[in-house]
N, C-alpha and C positions, 0 to 999 in steps of 0.2 A: 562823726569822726571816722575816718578812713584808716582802718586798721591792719595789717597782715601778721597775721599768726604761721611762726612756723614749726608745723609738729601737728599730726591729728591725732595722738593717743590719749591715754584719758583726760590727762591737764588740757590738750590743746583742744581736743573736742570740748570738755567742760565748759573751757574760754569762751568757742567758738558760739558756744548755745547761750552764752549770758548774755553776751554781747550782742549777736544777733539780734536776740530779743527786746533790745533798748534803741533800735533804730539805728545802727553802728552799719558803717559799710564796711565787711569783712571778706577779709581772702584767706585761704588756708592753703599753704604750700607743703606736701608733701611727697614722698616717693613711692608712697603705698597705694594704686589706682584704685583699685576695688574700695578702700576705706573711705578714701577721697569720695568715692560714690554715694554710699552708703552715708557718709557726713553730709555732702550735697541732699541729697534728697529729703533726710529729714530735716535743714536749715534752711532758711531762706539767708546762701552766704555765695560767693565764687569759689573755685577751687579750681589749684595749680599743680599737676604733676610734675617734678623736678626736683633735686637738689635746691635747696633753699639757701645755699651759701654760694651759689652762682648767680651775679650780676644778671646772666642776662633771662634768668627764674625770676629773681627778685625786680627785675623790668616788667615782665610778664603779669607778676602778679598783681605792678601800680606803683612799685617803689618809690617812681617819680614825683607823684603829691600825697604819698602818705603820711598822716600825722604820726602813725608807732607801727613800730616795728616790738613782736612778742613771741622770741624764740625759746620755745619749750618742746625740742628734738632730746632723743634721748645722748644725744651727744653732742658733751661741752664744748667741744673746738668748732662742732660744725654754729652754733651758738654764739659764739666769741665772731669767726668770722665771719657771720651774718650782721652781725652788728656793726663791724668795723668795714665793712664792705659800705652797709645806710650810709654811715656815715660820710665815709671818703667821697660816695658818689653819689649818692641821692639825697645827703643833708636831710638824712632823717629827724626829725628834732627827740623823738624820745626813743629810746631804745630799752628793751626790757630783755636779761634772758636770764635762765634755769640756766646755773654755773651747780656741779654738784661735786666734786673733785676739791675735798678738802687743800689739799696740794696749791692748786690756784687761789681757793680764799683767801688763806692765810700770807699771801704775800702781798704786803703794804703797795698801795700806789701803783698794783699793775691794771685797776679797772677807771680810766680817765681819759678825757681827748687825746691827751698827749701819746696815750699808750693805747690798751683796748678799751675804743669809745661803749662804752656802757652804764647808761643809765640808773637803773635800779638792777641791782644782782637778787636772785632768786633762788634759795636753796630749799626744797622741796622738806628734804633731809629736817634740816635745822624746823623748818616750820613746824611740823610733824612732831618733834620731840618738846617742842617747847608745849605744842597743843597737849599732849598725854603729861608732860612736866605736872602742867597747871589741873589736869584733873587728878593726880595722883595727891598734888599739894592740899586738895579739896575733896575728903571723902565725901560721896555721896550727890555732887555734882556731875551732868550730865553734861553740861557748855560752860567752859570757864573765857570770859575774854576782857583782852587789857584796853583799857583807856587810859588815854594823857596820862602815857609811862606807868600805869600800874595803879596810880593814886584812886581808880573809880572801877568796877568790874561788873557785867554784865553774867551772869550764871542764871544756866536755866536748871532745874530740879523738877523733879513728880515726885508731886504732891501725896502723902499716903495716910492711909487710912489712920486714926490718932492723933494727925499735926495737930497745934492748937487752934490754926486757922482753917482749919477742911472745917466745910460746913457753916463758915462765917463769910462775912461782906468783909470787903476788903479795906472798907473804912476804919474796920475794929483793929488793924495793923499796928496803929501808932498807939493804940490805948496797951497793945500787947509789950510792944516796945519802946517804952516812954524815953531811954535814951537815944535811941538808931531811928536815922533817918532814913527810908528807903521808898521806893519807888517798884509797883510792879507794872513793867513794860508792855508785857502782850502776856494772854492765855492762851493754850492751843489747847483744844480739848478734843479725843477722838480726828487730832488731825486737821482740825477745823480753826478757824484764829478767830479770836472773842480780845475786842480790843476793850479794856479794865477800866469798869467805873465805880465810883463809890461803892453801890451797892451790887457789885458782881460779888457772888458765892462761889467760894472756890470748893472744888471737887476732887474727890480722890481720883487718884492716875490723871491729873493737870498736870500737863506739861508750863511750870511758869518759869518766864522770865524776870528775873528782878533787877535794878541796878540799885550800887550801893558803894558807899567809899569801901575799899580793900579787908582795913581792921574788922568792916562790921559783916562781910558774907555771913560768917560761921552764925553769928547770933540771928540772923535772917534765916538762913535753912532751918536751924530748929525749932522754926514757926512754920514750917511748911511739912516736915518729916521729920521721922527720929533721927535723930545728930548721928550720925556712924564714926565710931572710935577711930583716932588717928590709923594711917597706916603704916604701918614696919616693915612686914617682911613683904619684899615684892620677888615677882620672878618673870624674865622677859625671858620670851622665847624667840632665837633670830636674833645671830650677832653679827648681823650686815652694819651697814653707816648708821642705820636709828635705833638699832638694839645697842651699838658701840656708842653713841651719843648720849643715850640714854641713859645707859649705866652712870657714864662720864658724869651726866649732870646732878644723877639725883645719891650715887655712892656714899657721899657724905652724910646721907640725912638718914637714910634706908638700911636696911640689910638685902642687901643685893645678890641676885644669880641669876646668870646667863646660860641657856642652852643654846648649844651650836653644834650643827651636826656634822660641818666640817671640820675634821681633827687640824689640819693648819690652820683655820681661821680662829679656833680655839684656840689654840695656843700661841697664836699673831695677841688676843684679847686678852691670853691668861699674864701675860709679860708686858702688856700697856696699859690695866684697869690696876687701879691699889688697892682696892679694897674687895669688888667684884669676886664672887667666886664664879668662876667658870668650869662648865658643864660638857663632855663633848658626849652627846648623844641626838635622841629623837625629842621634842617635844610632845609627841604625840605617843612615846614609850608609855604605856601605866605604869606598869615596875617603876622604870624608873620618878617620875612621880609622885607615887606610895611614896620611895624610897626618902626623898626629899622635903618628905612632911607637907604633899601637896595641901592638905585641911587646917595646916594651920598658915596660911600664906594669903596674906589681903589684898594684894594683886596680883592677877596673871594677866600677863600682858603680852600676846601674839604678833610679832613685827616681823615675820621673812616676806622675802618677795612673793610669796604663793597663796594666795585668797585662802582656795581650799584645806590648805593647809594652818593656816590660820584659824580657821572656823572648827576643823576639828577639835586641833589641840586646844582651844579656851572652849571648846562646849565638853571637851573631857575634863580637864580640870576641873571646872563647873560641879558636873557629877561628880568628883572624887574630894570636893568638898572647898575649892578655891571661894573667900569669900565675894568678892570683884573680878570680871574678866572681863578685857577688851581685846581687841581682833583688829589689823589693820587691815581694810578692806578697800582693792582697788576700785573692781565691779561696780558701778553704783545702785544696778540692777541687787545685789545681795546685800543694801545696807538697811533698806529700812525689810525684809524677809526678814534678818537676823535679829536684828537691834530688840530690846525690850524680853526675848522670850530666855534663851540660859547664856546667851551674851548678852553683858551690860551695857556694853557701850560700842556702837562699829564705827570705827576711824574712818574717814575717805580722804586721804593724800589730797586730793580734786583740789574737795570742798575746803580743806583747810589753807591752802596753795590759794587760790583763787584770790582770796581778800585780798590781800599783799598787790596782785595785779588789777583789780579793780580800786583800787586808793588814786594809781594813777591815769585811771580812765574815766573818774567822775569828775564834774564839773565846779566849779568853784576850789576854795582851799578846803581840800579833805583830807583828815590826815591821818585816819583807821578806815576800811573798812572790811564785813563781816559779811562774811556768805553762810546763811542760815537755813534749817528744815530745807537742805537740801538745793538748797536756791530759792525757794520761794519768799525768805524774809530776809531783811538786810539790817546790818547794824550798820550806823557811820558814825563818827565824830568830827565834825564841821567847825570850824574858827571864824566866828564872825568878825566880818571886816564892814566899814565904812561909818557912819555916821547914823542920826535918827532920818535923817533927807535921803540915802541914798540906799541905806540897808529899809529888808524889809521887815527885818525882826532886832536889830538896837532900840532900842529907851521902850521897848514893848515889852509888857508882861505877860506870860505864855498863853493866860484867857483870850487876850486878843489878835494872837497871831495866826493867822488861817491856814494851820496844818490841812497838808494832803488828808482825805481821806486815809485811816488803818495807820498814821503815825503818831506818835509819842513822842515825847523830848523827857529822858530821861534824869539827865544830870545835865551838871552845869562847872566845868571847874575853871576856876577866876584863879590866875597866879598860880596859889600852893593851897588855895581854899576849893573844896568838895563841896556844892551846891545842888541838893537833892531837890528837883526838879517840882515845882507846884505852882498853880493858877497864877499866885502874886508874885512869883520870880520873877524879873526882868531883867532882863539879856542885855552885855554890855559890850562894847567892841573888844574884841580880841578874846572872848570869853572860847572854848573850847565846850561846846553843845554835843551833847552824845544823843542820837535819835536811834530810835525803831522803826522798821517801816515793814507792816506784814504784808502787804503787797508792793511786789516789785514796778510793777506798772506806773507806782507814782513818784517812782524815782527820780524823774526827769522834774518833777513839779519841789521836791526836796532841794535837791539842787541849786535851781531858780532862786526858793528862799535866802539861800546864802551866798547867790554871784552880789557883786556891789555895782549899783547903778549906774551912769554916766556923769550925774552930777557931785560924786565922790572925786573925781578927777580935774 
């Protein structure tokens, strides 16, 4: 696929490296030369210096027979007009871009041919909040992610010393839980991925994956680790678009407060949240902290634009007695340095962004996919289409369908029915298939399984 990315910061580099790596003919258009360089040399991709919302940039860099066009510039208008430019003049067919400007979302009918040709919209923002949403809603959860609208959910957890299952094969799973049906996906142990058989023993500090329908997570983690009590009081530090979103979504559930250290942007928040109390100081204050009963607060959650300052304030809190901290972290150089030691959890904008853009770059009908352990594993959910003639996996039960090496097929959901994935399953047309796959490399062979033959037609 012949692709141009415009934008080499972290989303656009991210992009650039996923894709590259799959065989993908990539060009990256930027204004930044040195970066441009520096992208070149470790990718094997082209790259364009120039405005990327100029025609004759976006000639330069191939517009002419490109399948997509993927504007992720730190600025919406240059965005908008890159896409409406494919469009008008190069009949780009898919057009993708990072729109971030609440303002422009929320106006019905202005992302269309008619108006600005854009394909799938991308809010960086939104992704981000819904990702920390879903781990806030699941204490004790490391990876929370949705399938076929919510009804099926992939969560990874480590494993701790006491579960009922440390120390057991994984067969003894259903004897533990004779009503839940679940499925675990892939182990990563020390970093390493151990694809799960009957008789794998699981170990303390396992990073596992498991899927499972929605209702039964919770009763699933408490076979893997101590269940950790719901949480209540949270405190986001950083009241930009994802600490303001943030608040917005979870206010109702929580007891909420926001630190902002800009006194008008506080008080922009203190006059638009209902419930939120807002805060106009440092994050990184101790006083202030102490003050606010940092020891009895079940999330500290770090969201300003600034890494390092993210990493401070949730490794202080930490110390001063916060029970959960997470840290949004751009860097991807500083997420696994951090992650596991007095941060619980390092967000990466990137990784969580990314999926959203690869859903429309895989082949066949895909219609989730999961950028994992940083890139190296992928989750997808695939819709199988054709017949027993033409599909390679319809009227097959999952014994006999020749998964890639290092994949699984997790779940299975048919209609409004949740189908936890095992040998005598058999796969039905338009079934909505959730796979794992710990190596990226055999993505391209995943895929394959689910394009539909010529004799379908």
């Amino acid at each position: 696929m012949k692709i141009i990315i415009l934008g080499a910061g972290q989303v656009g580099a991210s992009v650039a490296a996923e894709l590259a790596s799959e065989a993908n003919d990539i060009t990256v258009i930027d204004t930044d030369g040195p970066r441009l360089r520096e992208l070149g040399d470790r990718l094997d991709i082209r790259t364009v210096q120039g405005r990327g919302s100029f025609p004759t940039v976006l000639r330069q860099a191939g517009a002419d027979d490109a399948d997509m066009l993927i504007a992720v510039t730190s600025s919406d208008e240059t965005n908008m007009i890159a896409c409406q430019i494919a469009f008008t003049l190069f009949k780009t067919p898919t057009k993708i871009a990072r729109v971030r400007e609440s303002a422009y979302l929320t106006r019905g009918g202005l992302f269309k041919n008619a108006a600005i040709p854009i394909d799938v919209l991308i809010s960086p923002e939104q992704v981000v909040t819904n990702y920390i949403k879903r781990l806030i809603d699941n204490p004790g959860a490391l990876q929370v992610l949705d399938f076929a609208e919510g009804k099926v959910q992939l969560v990874a957890v480590r494993a701790y010393y006491g579960g009922p299952l440390v120390g057991q094969e994984l067969r003894f799973l259903r004897q533990h839980m004779p009503g839940v049906d679940t499925r675990v996906a892939a182990i990563f142990r020390k970093n390493r991925p151990i694809l799960p058989q009957g008789d794998t023993v699981i170990e303390a500090d396992d990073e596992v994956f498991f899927v499972a329908a929605a209702p039964d997570i919770r009763s699933v983690m408490s076979e893997l680790r101590r269940l950790e009590k719901s949480n209540k009081r949270v405190i986001i530090a950083g009241g930009g678009n994802i600490g303001e979103r943030l608040a917005e979504a979870i206010e109702s559930r929580y007891r909420v407060k926001i630190i902002e250290k800009n006194p008008v942007r506080a008080d922009y928040l203190a006059q638009n949240l209902d419930r939120t109390v807002v805060l106009s100081g440092s994050a990184s204050d101790k006083e202030l902290l102490i003050e606010e009963n940092i020891e009895e607060v079940d999330i500290f959650c770090a969201v300003t634009n600034d890494d390092e300052a993210n990493i401070m304030s949730a490794m202080l809190a930490k110390r001063l007695g916060a029970r959960k901290v997470m840290a949004l972290i751009n860097n991807p150089a500083y997420v696994d340095l951090v992650q596991g030691g007095e941060i619980d959890i390092a967000i990466s904008p990137s990784q969580a962004t990314i999926g959203t853009l690869l859903t429309h770059v895989r082949r066949g009908d895909i219609v989730n996919v999961y950028s994992l352990r940083r890139g190296a594993a992928e989750a997808i959910e695939a819709v199988a289409h054709g017949d027993a003639r033409s599909s390679q996996v319809i009227g097959k039960a999952i014994r006999d369908i020749k998964l890639p090496p290092g994949t699984t097929i997790g779940a299975i959901v048919r209609d409004e029915e949740v189908l936890i994935a095992h040998d005598s399953t058999v796969i039905e047309a338009d079934d909505h298939v959730v796979l794992f796959v710990i190596d990226k490399k055999h993505i391209r062979d995943v895929e394959r399984l689910f394009q539909v033959g010529l004799t379908f037609f």
